[in-house]
N, C-alpha and C positions, 0 to 999 in steps of 0.2 A: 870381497867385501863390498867393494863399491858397486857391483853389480845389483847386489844384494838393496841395500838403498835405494839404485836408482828404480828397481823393482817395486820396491816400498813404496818411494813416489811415486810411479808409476799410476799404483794401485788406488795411494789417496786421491793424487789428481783426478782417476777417470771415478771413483767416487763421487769425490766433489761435482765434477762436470753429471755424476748421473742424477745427482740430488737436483741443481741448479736446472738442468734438463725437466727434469720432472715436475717443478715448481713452474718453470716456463710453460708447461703442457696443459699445466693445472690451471694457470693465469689465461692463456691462449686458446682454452675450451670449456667456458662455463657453463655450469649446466644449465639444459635445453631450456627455455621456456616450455610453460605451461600450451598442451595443445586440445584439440579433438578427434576425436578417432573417425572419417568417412567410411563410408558402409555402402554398397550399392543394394536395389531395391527389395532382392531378395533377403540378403542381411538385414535390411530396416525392417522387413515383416517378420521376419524369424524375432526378433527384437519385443512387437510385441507381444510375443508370448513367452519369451527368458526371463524379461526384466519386468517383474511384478509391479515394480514399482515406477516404467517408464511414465515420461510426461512428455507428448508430442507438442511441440512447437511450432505454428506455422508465422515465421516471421515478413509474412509480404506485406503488400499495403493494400492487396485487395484478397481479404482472406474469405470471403462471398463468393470468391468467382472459383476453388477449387480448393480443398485439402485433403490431408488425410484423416480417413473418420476419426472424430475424439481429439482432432487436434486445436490447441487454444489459440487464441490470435493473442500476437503480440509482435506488431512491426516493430523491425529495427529502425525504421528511418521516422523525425519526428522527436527522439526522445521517448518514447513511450517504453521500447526497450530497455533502456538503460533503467528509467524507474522503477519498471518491471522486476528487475533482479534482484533487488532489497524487499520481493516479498516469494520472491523460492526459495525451496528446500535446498542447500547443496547434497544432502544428502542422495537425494532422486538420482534418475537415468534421466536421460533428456533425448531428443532424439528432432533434433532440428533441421525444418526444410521452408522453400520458398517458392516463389516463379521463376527464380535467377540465382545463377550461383552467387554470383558478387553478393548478395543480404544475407543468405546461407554460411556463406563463410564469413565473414564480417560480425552475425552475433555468435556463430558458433565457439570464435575464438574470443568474444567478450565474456561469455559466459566462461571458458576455461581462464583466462585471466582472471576472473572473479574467484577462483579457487573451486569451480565443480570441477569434477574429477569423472565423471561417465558423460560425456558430453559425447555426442552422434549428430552425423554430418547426414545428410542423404544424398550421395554422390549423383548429381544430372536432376534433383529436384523433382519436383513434383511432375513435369512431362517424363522424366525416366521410368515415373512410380505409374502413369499412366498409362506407357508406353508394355510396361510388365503386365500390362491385366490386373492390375491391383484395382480397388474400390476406390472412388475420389468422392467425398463429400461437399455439396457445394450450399451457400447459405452460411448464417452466422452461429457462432456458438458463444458459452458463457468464456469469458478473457480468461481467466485463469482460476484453477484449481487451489486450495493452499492446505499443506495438511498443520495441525494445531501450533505448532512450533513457528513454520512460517506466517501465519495466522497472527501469533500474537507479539512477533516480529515487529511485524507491518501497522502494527494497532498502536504499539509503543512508541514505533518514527512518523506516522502520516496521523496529523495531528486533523487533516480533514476527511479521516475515514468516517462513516459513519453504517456501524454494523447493525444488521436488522435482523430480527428472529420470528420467522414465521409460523411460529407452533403456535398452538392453543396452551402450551403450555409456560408461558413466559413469566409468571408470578410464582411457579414453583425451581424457576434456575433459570440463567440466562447469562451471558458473557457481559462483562463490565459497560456500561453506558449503552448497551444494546440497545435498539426501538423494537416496542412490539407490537406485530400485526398478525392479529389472529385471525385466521382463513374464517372463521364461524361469524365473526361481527365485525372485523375492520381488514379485508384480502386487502392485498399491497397489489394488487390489479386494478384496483378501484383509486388508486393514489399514486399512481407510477405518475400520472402527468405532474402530481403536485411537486414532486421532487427534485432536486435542482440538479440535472446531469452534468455539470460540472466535478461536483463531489466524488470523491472512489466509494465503494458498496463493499461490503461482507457482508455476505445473504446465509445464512445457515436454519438449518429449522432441526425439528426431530425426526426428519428421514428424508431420506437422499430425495427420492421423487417430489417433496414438496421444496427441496432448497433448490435443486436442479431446475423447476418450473418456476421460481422468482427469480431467480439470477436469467432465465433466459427471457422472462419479462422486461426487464431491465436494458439487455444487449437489443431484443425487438425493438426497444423505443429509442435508440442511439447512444443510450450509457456507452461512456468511453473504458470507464477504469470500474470492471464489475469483478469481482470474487467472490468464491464459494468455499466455505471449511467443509475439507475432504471431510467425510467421517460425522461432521454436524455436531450437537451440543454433547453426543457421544463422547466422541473422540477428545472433545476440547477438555469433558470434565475428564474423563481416563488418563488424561497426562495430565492431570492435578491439577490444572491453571483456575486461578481465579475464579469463581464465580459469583453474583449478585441474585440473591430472590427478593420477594415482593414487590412493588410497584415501581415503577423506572423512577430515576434522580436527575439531576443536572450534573453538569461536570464543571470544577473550577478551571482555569486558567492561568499562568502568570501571566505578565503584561507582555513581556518578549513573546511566547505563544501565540497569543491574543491577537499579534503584532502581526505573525506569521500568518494565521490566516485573513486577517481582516486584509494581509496585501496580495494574498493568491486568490479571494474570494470578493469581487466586488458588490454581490449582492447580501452579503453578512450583515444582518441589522443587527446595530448596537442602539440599546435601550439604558436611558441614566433614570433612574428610578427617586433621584432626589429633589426635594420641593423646588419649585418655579426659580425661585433668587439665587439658591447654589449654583442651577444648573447654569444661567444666567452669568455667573461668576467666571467659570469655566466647567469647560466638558470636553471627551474626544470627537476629535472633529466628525462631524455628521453624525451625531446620536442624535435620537428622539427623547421628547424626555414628556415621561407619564409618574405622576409621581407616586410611591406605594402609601402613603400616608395616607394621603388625602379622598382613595377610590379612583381615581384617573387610571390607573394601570389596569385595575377591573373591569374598567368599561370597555377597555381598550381590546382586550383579552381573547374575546370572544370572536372578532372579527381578524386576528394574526391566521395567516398560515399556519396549522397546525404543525405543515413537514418543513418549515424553515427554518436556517439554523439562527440561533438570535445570542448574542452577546449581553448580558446586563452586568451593572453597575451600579455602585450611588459614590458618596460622598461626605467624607467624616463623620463614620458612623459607625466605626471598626467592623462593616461587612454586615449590618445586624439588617439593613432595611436590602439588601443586595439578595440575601440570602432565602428574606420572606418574598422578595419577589420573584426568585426562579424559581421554588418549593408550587409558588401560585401556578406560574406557566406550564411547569408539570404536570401538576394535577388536574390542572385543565385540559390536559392531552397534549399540549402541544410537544413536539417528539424530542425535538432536539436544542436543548437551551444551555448554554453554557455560562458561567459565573468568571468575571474580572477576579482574580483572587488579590485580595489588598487594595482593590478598589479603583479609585482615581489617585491616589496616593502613589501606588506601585506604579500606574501607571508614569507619573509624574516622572518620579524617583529614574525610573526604568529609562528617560531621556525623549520619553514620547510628547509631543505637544499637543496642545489642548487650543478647543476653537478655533486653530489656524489649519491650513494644509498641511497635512501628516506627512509629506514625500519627504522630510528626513528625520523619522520617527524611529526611532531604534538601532537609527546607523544604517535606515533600509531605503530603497527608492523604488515609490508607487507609479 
């Protein structure tokens, strides 16, 4: 009998002990982080042709001086990268290389920490892929590709995108706040110098070869942050997203927004549209002030940069003279004009100061 028992215990104890065990093994080996898969040069070319949907990455800092064809620049080092990622697809293949393994492997695994899941390394980089008889492209290309999803990603977080639609046909559909430059009467070739390269670009038109020829206008003149919607106003309407026809609008703001870029953008003119004595009263600091009442802002009108981005506003008037005077800047052409929504009020409200130094304006530092 007693053997029996100590059998019994036996059996619990090395139970217990295999449970306790296995908990320890479970606690002692978490699962792996997120990685990417390396590939050498032959895999990476077999690659593009498996993966329909690859998107080549050249993450160096001098992506002029060699890559592989079709591949987008987007350095790791700088930051550019990291911003980068909040406008790809994870859904894509990726297939990333450099002049040095050290940036190869460093965004390969930012990118799989970011949750993509086909993430390709190019073992020994671009001397590897050279060294294979492979084709090396050298010169600039457009930054990066975005198919409609990522696209409208990007449009919704980077509040100083400002998308451009190169068709002739921009009054019959066009993506929200879009600028249009019709190749027939106003080419965006003839206006690339006016444009502030600071800003990020979505260049899309009605067929690849004209969005592909604006976007590479753009990167030719030192654009930093240029993209293109894969696929063009196609694509964008085919996944049902939003669209705007007839004549382009202004877009409103809140104050915090307003805030955002007026501190990443220091050439963002803000315009107070209210009579002389208001303005006089208070305003945000550095507005110009042209009033819509009186004809000042009309005269004004004609001599603005048409491609600059401009801020207006007034002042106790629940938005009514704010409103007639970006409707005006629009219709005059000028591309890109944006509305304080709630005015100098919101502003206020919102903890921003008025007349003085804005450097602690929304809890922010200019």
């Amino acid at each position: 009998m007693r053997s029996v028992i100590d059998i019994r215990w036996a059996a619990a104890v090395l139970a217990i002990s295999f449970l306790v065990l296995a908990g320890c093994s479970s606690d002692s080996h978490p699962s792996r982080p997120a990685t990417y898969t390396p590939v050498d040069p032959a895999e990476a070319h077999a690659l593009l042709v498996e993966e329909t949907d690859l998107v080549i990455l050249d993450v160096s800092v001098d992506h002029a001086a060699g890559h592989i064809p079709g591949a987008q620049s987007l350095p790791v080092e700088g930051g550019r990268f990291d911003t980068g990622i909040a406008g790809l697809d994870p859904g894509r293949a990726y297939l990333v290389h450099a002049q040095t393994e050290e940036a190869s492997m460093r965004a390969a695994q930012r990118l799989a920490d970011a949750g993509f899941t086909r993430v390709y390394r190019l073992a020994g980089d671009l001397p590897a892929w050279e060294d294979a008889g492979y084709e090396v492209e050298r010169g600039s290309s457009v930054v990066m590709d975005l198919l409609p999803a990522a696209a409208r990603r990007l449009q919704d977080e980077r509040l100083d995108l400002i998308v451009i639609d190169v068709s002739d046909q921009y009054a019959a559909g066009h993506l929200p706040r879009a600028a249009g430059y019709d190749p027939n009467q106003e080419p965006l070739g003839a206006n690339v110098s006016q444009l502030d390269p600071h800003w990020r670009y979505l260049v899309y038109g009605r067929s690849r070869d004209a969005s592909v020829a604006a976007a590479g206008l753009l990167v030719e003149a030192g654009f930093r942050y240029v993209y293109r919607l894969d696929g063009d106003y196609d694509a964008w309407a085919s996944a049902a997203y939003a669209v705007e026809t007839g004549p382009a609008t202004f877009r409103d703001l809140s104050a915090p927004e307003a805030w955002r870029l007026l501190n990443e953008h220091w050439d963002f003119t803000v315009i107070d549209v209210s009579p002389r004595f208001v303005f006089e009263e208070a305003h945000v600091a550095g507005a110009l002030n042209f009033f819509v009442g009186d004809g000042s802002l009309d005269v004004v009108i004609p001599g603005l940069n048409r491609h600059h981005p401009f801020l207006v506003y007034s002042s106790g008037d629940d938005g009514a003279d704010s409103r007639i005077a970006a409707r005006a800047m629009v219709e005059a052409g000028l591309k890109h004009v944006y509305r304080l929504d709630g005015d100098l009020d919101d502003w206020v409200n919102a903890g921003c100061p008025v007349t003085v130094d804005p450097s602690d304006c929304c809890g922010g530092d200019r």
